[in-house]
C-alpha positions in Angstrom: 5.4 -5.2 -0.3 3.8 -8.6 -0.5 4.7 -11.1 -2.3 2.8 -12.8 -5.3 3.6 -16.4 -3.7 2.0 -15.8 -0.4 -1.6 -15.3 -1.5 -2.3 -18.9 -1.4 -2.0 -18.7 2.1 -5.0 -15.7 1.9 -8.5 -16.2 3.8 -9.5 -13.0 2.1 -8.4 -12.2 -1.6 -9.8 -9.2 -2.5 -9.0 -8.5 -6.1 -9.7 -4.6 -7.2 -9.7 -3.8 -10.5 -8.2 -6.1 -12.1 -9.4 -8.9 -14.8 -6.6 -11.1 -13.8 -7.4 -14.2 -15.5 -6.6 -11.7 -18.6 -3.6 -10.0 -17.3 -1.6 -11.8 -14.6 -2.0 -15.8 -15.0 0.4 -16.2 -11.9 -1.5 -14.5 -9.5 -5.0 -16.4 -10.6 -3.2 -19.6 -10.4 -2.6 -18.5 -6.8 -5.9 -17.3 -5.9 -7.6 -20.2 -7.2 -5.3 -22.5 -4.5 -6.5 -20.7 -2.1 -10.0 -20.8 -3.0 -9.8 -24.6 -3.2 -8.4 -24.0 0.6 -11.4 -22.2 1.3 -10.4 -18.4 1.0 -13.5 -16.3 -0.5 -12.2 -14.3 -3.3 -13.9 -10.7 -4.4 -13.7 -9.1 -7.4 -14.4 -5.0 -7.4 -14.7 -4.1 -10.8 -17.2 -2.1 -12.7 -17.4 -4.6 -15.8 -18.2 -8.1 -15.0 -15.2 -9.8 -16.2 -14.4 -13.2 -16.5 -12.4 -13.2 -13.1 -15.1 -11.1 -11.4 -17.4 -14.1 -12.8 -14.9 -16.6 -10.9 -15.2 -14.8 -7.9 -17.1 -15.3 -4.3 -18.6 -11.8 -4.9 -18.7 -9.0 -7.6 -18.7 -5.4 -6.5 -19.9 -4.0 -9.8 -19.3 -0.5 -8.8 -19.4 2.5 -11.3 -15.8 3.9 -12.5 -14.0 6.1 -11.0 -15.6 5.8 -7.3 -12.8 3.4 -5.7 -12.4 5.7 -3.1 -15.4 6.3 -2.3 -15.5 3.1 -1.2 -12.8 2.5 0.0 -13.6 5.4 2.5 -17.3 3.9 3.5 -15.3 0.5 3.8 -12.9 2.9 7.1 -16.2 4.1 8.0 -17.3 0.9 9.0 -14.2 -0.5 10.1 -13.9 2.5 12.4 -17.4 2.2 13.8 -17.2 -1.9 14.4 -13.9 -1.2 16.1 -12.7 -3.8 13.5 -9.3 -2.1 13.6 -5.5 -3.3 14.4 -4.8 0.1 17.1 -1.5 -1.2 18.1 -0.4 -1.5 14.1 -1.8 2.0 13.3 0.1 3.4 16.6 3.5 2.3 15.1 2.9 2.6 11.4 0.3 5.0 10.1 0.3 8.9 10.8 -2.0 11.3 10.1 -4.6 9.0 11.3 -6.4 11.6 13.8 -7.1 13.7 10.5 -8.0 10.4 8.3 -10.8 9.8 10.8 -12.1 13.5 10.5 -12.6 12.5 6.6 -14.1 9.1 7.5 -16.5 10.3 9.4 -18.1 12.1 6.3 -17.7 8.5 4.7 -21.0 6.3 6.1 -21.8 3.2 4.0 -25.0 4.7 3.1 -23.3 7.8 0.9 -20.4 5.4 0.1 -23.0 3.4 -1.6 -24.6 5.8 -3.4 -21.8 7.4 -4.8 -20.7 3.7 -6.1 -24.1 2.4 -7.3 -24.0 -0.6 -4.9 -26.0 -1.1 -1.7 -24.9 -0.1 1.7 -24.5 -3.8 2.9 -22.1 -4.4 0.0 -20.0 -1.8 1.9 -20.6 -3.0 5.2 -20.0 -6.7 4.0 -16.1 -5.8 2.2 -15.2 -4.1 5.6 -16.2 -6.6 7.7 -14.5 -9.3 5.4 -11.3 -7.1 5.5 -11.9 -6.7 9.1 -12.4 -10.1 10.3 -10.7 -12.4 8.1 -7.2 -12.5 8.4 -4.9 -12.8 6.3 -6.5 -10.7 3.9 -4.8 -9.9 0.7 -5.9 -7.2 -1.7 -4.7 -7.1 -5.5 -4.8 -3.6 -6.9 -4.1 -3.3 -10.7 -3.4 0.0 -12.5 -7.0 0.5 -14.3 -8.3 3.0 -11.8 -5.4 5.3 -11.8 -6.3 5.6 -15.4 -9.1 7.8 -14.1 -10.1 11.3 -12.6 -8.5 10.7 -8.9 -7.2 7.5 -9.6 -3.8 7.8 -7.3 -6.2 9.6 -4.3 -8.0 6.0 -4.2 -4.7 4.3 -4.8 -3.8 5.5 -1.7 -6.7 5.4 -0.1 -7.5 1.6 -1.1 -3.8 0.8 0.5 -4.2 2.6 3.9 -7.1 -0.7 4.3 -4.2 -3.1 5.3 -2.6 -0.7 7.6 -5.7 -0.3 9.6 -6.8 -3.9 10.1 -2.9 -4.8 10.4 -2.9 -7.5 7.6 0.4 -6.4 7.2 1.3 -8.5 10.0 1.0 -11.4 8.1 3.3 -12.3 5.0 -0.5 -13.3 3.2 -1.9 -10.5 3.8 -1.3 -6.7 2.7 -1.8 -5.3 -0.6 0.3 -5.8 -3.9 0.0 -3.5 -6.9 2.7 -4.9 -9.6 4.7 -8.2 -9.0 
């Protein structure tokens, strides 16, 4: 997994679910250097919380739908071509079926299932797919919920598909 340390190195901190200013000091203080370096930091939470407030953007999306967006964010990524091919040859399978389920995914339903607009969905996937490194931090809230681990999952298949992996700022880290 990725470390804590290297997320001041981020372009792209994307920071999902979590109210970190409240919970994990550490991290913040490391966002926040690389917000002075001129990353953009987004905050996907559906309460508007004093990181989300700190934040670049807030996705105020409505609980329990992290999956849904995270699939509308592979819908897009798929359709701009905004994907790492070589990464996902060597380190994902199943993708052939992932794709059968992201094509049911556009932004447009994405959105409406979250309660945010389609261009919010088409903005986080082109952030995640252009901006590299991009570093999401996932915190446990959503797993709390009805299909919490599905979007778990589903929110850290986003790295292997743009290939932020590749780069020790980039990735996803759920508990330092």
């Amino acid at each position: 997994g990725m470390q804590t340390r290297f997320f001041a190195e981020s372009k792209l901190i994307v920071i999902w679910g979590s109210n970190s200013i409240a919970s994990n000091l550490h991290f913040w203080t490391l966002a926040q250097e690389a917000k002075r370096r001129g990353a953009k930091l987004i905050a996907i939470d559906p309460r508007r919380t004093e990181t989300a407030e700190k934040c670049h953007q807030h996705i105020a999306l409505l609980p329990g739908t992290d999956g849904a967006l995270a699939l509308g964010v592979m819908h897009e990524l798929v359709a701009q071509q905004w994907l790492d091919r070589d990464y996902i040859a060597r380190h994902v399978e199943g993708f052939e079926r992932l794709q059968e389920r992201i094509a049911e995914w556009p932004p447009e339903r994405a959105a409406a299932v979250c309660g945010i607009t389609a261009d919010e969905v088409r903005g986080l996937a082109r952030d995640l797919g252009t901006m590299q490194p991009a570093a999401i931090r996932l915190n446990y809230g959503m797993q709390r919920v009805k299909g919490g681990g599905n979007a778990t999952r589903l929110i850290a298949l986003l790295p292997c598909l743009t290939g932020a992996w590749r780069h020790r700022a980039g990735g996803l880290l759920l508990s330092s």
